[in-house]
C-alpha positions, 0 to 999 in steps of 0.5 A: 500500500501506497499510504504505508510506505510513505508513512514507513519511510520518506526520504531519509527524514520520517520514519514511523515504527508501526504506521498502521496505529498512525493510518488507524487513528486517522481511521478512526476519527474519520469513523466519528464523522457525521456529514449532517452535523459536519455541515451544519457546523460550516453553515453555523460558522458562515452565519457568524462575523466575521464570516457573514458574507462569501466576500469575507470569506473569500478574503479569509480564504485567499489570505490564508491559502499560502503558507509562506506568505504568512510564515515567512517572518518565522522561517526562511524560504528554503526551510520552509520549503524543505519541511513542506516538500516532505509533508506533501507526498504523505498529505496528498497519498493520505488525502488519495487514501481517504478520499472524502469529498469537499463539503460542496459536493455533498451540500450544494448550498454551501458557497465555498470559495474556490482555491486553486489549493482545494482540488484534491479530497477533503481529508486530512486537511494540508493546510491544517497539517502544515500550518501546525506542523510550522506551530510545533517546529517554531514555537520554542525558537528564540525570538518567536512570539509563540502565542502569535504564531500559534494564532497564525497556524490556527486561523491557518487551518481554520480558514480552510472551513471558512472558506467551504473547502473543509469540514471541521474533522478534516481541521482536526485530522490535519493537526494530528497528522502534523504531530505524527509527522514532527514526532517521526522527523529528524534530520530535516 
């Protein structure tokens, strides 16, 4: 399988020692899932400031879409650039594995703003992973205003649902993948 070797072993950088209990507690979790309650929590959020309009969400949405531009004063460009390399195979086989589709496609009520970032499956949510994946690796660095940044990371992720592309249990699927991945790192 696909998913478990990438989660075994990724370029020298991630190596997990029983990638099924990983693979399982994704699993799991999506398990959880109730679409209806899902959806309505999107359409709950829509209803409230500052979300309340699809323009405001596309802001929302397109503010938040790229990573770097709102991390670039935590970490360099080619840092960056080296932690998400290796996020986006196992991101984009779990998402392939999963294969959930966007809250759209399931509630055609829903506005959801289109990303060109938003066009593979729905679960796990990247740009949650990624944004706390960075939350994890700099937030006890020298000079980083933690609480800021984790302010950052979690709009990051969260924008995602503003904008339509994510349910909530994708959020929170990025953020437990991001903390199997920065636990299995090294050398990167």
């Amino acid at each position: 399988m696909v998913v478990m070797v990438i989660l075994v072993y990724f370029d020298d950088k991630i190596r997990m020692k029983n990638p099924n209990k990983y693979l399982s507690k994704l699993q799991d979790l999506l398990n959880t899932m109730d679409v209806s309650k899902e959806i309505q929590q999107i359409k709950d959020l829509h209803k409230q400031e500052p979300y309340n309009t699809f323009e405001k969400r596309k802001k929302i949405g397109y503010q938040y879409d790229n990573l770097y531009d709102n991390l670039n004063k935590y970490i360099s460009k080619e840092e960056y650039k080296k932690h998400l390399n290796i996020m986006e195979n196992i991101i984009l086989s779990l998402k392939d594995y999963f294969n959930l589709a966007r809250p759209a496609s399931i509630d055609p009520t829903i506005e959801d703003v289109y990303l060109a970032s938003a066009q593979t499956p729905s679960y796990p949510s990247g740009h949650s992973t990624q944004y706390h994946y960075f939350y994890l690796l700099l937030k006890d660095r020298e000079g980083i205003d933690a609480k800021e940044l984790k302010e950052v990371t979690e709009m990051g992720g969260i924008s995602r649902i503003v904008a339509g592309v994510h349910y909530p249990i994708d959020h929170k699927a990025g953020k437990l993948l991001a903390e199997m991945i920065y636990k299995n790192s090294y050398n990167i």
